[in-house]
N, C-alpha and C positions, 0 to 999 in steps of 0.2 A: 216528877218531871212530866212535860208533856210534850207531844207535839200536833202540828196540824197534816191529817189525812190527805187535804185537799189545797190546792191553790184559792185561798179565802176571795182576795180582791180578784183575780180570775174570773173566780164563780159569780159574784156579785156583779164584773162587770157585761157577762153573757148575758144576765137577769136585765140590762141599763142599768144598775146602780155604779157609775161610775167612778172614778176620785172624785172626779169635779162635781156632781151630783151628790154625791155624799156630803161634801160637805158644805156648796148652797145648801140642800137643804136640812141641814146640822144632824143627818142622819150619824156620821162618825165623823169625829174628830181628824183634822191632820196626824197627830203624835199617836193616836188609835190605830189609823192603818201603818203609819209605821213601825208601832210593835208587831201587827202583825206579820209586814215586809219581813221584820229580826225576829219570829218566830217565839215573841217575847208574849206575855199574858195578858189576858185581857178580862175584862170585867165580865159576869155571868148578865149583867144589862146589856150588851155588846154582843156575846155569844147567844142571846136571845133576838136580838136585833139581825143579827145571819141566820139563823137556823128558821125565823121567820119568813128573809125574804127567799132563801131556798127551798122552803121548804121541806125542812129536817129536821133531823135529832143532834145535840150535841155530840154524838158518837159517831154521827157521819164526819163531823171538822174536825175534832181530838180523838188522841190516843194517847192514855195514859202509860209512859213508859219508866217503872222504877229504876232509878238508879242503884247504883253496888251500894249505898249504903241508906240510900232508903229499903232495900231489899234486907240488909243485916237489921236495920232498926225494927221492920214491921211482919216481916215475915218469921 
């Protein structure tokens, strides 16, 4: 499981990357920001796409948090 460290579309919209810029210029999808609204997943082309215009690391927007039985399964 993971989650997001930061407010994505937040951050994107300080940057100008707005909703409404996003997606004139087909930078992210409608149903894209809205997984991330529901803190739901998104493709590592997408997560490249953010850490682009922020300029960062995947590890600044996620954080990988095991659950109780991904923790029994891998640990």
């Amino acid at each position: 499981m993971f989650s997001y460290k930061i407010d994505v579309l937040k951050a994107l919209s300080e940057r100008g990357y707005t909703s409404t810029r996003m997606r004139k210029e087909k930078i992210m999808s409608q149903a894209t920001m809205q997984s991330i609204r529901e803190g739901r997943g998104i493709t590592t082309d997408t997560l490249n796409t953010i850490c682009i215009i922020l300029r960062c690391q995947p590890s600044d927007v996620l954080e990988i948090v095991p659950t109780d039985e991904e923790k029994i399964k891998f640990f």
